[in-house]
C-alpha positions as CSV (number, residue, x, y, z in Angstrom):
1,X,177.0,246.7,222.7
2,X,175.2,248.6,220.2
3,X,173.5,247.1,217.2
4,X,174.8,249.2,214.5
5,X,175.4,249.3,210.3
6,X,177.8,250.8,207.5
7,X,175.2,252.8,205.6
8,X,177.0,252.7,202.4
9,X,174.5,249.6,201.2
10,X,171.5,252.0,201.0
11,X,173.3,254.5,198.7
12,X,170.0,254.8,196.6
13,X,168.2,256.4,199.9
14,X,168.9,259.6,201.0
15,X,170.3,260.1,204.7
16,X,166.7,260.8,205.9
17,X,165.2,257.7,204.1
18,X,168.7,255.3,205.2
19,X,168.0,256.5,208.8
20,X,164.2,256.3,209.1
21,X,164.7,252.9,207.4
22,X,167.2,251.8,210.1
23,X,165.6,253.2,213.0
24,X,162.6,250.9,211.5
25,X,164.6,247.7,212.0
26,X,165.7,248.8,215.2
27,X,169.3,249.7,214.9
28,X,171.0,252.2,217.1
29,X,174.2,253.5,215.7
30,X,175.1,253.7,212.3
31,X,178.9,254.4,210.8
32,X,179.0,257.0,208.0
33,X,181.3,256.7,204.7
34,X,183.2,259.6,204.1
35,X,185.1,259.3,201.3
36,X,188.5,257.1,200.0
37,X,186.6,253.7,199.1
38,X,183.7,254.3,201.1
39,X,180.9,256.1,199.6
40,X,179.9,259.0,200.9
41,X,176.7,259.0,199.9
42,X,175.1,260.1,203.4
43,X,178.0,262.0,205.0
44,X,180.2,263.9,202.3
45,X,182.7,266.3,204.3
46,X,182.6,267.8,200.8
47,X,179.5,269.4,201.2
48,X,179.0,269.1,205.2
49,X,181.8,271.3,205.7
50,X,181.2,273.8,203.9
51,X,177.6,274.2,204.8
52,X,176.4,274.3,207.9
53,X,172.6,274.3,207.4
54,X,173.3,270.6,205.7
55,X,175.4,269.4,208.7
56,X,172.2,270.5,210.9
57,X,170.3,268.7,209.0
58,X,171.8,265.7,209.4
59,X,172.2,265.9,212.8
60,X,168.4,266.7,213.5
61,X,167.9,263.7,211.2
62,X,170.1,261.5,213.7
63,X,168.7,262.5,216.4
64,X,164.6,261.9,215.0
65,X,165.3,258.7,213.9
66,X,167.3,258.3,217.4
67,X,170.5,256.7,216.3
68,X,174.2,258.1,217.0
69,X,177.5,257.5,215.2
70,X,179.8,254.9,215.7
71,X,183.1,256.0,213.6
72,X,183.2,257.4,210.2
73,X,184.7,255.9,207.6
74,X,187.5,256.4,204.6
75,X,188.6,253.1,203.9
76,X,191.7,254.3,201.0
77,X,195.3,254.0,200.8
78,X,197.1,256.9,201.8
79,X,200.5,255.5,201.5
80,X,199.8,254.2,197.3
81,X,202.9,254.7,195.6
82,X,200.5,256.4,192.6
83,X,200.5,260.2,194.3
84,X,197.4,261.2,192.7
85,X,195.9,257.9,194.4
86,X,197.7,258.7,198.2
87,X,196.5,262.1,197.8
88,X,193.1,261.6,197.0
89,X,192.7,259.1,199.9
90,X,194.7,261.5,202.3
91,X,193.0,264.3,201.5
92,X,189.7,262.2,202.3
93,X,191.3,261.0,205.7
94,X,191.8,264.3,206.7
95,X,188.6,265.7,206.0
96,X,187.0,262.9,207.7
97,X,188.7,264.1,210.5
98,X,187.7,267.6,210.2
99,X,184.2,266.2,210.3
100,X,184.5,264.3,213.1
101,X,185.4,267.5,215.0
102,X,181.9,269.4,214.1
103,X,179.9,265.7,215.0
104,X,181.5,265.0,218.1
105,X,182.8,261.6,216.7
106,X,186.2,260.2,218.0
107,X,186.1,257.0,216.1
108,X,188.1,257.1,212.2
109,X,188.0,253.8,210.6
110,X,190.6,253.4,207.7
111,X,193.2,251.1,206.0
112,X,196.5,250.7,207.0
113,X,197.5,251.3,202.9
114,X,200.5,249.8,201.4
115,X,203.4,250.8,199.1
116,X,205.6,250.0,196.3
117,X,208.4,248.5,197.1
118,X,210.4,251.3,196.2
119,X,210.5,255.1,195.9
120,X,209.9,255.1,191.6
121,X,207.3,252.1,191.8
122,X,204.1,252.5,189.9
123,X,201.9,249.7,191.9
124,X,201.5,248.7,195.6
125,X,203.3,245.4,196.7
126,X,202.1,243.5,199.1
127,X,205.1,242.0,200.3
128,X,204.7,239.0,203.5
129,X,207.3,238.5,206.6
130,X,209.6,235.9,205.2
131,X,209.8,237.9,201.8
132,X,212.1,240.4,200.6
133,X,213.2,241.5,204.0
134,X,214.5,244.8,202.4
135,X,211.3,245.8,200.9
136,X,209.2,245.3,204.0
137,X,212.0,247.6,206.1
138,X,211.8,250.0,203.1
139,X,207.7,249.7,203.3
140,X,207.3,250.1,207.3
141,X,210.4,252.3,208.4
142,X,210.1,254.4,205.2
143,X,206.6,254.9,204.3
144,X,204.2,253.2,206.7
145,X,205.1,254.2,210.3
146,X,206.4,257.9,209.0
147,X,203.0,258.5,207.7
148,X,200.7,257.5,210.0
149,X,203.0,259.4,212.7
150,X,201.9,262.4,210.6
151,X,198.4,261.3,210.1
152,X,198.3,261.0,213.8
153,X,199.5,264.0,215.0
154,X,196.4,265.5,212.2
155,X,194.1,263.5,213.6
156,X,194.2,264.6,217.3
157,X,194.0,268.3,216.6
158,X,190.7,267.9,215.3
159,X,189.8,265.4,218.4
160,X,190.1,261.8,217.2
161,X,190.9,259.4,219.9
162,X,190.9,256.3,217.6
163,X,191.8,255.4,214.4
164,X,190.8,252.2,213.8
165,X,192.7,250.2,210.9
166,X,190.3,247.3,209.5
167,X,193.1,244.1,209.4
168,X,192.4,243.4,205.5
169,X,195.1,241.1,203.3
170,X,196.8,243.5,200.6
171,X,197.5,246.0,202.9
172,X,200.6,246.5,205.5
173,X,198.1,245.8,208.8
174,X,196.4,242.8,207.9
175,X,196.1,240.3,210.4
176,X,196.7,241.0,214.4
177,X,201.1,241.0,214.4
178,X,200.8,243.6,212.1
179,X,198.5,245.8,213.5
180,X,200.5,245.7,217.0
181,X,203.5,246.3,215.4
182,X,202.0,249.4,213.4
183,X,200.3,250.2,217.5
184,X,203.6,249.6,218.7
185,X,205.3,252.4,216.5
186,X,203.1,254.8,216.7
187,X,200.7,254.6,220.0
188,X,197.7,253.6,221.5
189,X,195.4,256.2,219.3
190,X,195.5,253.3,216.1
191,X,193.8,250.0,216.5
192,X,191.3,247.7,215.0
193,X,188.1,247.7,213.1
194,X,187.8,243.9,213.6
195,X,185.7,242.1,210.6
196,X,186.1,238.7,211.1
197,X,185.4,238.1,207.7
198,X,188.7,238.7,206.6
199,X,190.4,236.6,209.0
200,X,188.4,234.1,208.2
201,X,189.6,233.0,204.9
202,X,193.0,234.1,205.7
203,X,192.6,230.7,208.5
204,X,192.5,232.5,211.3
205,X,190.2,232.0,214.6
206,X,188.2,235.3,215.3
207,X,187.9,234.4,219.1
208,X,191.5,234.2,219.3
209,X,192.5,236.8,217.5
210,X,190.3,239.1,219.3
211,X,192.0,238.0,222.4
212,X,195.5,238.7,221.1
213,X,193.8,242.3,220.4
214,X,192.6,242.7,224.0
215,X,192.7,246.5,224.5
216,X,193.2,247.2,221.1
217,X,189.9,246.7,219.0
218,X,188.3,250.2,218.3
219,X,185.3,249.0,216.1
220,X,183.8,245.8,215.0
221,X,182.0,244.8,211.2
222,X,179.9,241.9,211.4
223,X,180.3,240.3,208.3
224,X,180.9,236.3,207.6
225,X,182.6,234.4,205.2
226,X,181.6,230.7,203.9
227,X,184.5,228.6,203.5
228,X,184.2,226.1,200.6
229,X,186.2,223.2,201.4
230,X,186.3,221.4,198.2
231,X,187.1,224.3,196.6
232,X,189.9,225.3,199.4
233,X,191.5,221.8,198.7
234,X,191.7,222.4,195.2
235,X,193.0,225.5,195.0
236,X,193.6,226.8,198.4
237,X,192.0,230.5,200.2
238,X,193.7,232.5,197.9
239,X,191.9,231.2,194.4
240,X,189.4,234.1,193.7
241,X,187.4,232.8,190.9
242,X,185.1,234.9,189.0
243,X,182.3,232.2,188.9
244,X,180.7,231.8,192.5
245,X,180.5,228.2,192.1
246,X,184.4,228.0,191.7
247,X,185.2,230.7,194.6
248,X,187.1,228.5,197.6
249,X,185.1,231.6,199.9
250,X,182.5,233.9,199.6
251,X,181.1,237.2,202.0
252,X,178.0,236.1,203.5
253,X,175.1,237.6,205.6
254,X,176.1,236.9,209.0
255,X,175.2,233.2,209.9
256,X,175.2,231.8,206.6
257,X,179.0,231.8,206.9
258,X,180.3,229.9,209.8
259,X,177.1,229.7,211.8
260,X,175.2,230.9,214.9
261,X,177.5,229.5,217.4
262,X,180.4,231.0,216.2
263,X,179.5,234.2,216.2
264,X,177.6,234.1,219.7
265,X,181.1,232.7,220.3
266,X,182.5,236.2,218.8
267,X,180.0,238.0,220.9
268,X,180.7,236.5,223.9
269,X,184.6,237.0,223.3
270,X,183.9,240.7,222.5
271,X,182.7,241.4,226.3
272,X,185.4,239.0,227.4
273,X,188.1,241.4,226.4
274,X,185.6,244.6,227.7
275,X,185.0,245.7,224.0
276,X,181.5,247.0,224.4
277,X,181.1,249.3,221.6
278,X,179.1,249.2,217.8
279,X,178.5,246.3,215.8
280,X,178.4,247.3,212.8
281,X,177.0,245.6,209.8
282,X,178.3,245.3,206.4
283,X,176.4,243.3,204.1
284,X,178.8,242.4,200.9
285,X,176.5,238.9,200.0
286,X,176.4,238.4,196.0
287,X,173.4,236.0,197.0
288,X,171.2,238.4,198.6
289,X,169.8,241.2,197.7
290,X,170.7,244.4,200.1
291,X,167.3,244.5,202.1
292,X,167.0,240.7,202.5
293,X,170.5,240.6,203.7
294,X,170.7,243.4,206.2
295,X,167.3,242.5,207.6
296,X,168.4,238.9,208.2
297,X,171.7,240.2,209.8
298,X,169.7,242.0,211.7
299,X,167.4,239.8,213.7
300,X,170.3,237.4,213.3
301,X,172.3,240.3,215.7
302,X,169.6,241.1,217.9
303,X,169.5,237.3,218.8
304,X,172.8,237.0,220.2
305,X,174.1,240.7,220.9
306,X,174.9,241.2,224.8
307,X,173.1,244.7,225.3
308,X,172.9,244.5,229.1
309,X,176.1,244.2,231.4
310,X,175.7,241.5,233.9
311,X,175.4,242.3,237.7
312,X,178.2,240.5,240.3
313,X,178.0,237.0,240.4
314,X,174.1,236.2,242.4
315,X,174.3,232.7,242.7
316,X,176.5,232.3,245.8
């Protein structure tokens, strides 16, 4: 495993600074916004497309600061019933993946989007299993699996081997079931960015979620959640209050969430299922400022990361 961060925190650096700044703390890979909701404030296809002395330039600046790419990154929603919206994060999806031709990077990270519930609605609807059955069949067999058989096809002429959807409630793929069915329909090239985070408020258990995913996780953000149980009891995990104090969960550093033997827990299940791949910070704490967070989730990381892979069993 490969201690890794979403660069997208230190927006106020320049690539050069970001990466000398990384490389400083120790990390070895780093994942690269490129546009949709991800700022693309280090990698903008826009302009490294289009000019090829920039693109060198940030590939001599990887390589000084020694650090490689994990994935690049469009989180957006492709499949928005708004055109202007679907377009804008299509067209940033597919210039990712023209990028990721001229780096050499096989690893897309998106969102799965979600529609209307119709062909003349206005605004998404996130619609669960149990629901209007007739707007989920409209949303996957009309919109969702049709378009990301497309996206696909796109996607593999320009060398992408995975597309990895981040599970994330609001969206179509949002918990593992989903994602599997959305694998299921359209192959092996789309699976996870796994943040725990997510499916941690949502009640799930990381560990085994990520065994349900054996095989199928592409990309992993280490990122925590703190559960606040009064609050939970109150109002249950979907009450998103504005004031802190009233949230019934917040994003945390990783480890002041759910704690250091959970996520060695999450480690240790990673190598169980033979992911052995980037992990990828992404700091999103309210109570911590973005260098105190990330280097705190960094030593916090380089505690429990498994960097080495064991030898056959010595003791018999």
């Amino acid at each position: 495993m490969k201690l890794g961060v979403l660069t997208v925190l230190l927006n106020e650096m320049t690539a050069d600074e970001a990466f000398a700044y990384l490389h400083s703390l120790g990390v070895q890979t780093v994942e690269l916004g490129t546009g949709g909701w991800t700022n693309p404030c280090h990698c903008n296809p826009e302009v490294l497309l289009n000019d090829e002395a920039a693109l060198e330039a940030l590939k001599a600046s990887l390589a000084r600061n020694e650090l490689t790419i994990s994935a690049l990154s469009c989180h957006g929603n492709a499949v928005h019933p708004d055109k202007a919206i679907a377009e804008a994060d299509h067209r940033a999806f597919e210039q990712t993946c023209r990028l990721a031709q001229k780096l050499g990077v096989k690893t897309v990270v998106t969102f799965s989007g979600c529609p209307g519930d119709s062909p003349e609605s206005k605004h998404i609807n996130w619609v669960l299993p149990g629901g209007a059955t007739e707007v989920l069949d409209y949303q996957w067999n009309e919109v969702v699996i049709p378009y990301w058989k497309k996206a696909v096809a796109f996607a593999q002429q320009y060398g992408v081997e995975r597309i990895a959807l981040e599970l994330h409630p609001g969206f179509c793929v949002y918990n593992p079931a989903t994602l599997l069915k959305l694998r299921e329909a359209i192959g092996p090239i789309i699976g996870a960015n796994f943040d725990p985070s997510h499916l941690i408020w949502q009640g799930m258990d990381p560990c085994m979620a990520l065994r349900e995913l054996k095989g199928a996780v592409y990309h992993f953000h280490a990122k925590d959640t703190k559960l606040y149980a009064a609050n939970v009891a109150k109002n249950g995990v979907l009450n998103l209050a504005e004031d802190i104090a009233d949230k019934s969960w917040q994003f945390r550093t990783i480890g002041y969430g759910t704690g250091t033997e959970a996520w060695r827990d999450i480690i240790s299940t990673l190598r169980i299922i033979g992911y052995d791949g980037a992990i990828s910070i992404e700091h999103e704490d309210l109570l911590m400022s973005v260098r105190e967070g990330l280097e705190k989730a960094v030593s916090f990381m380089k505690e429990i990361l498994i960097t080495e892979q064991p030898r056959a069993q010595w003791w018999v």
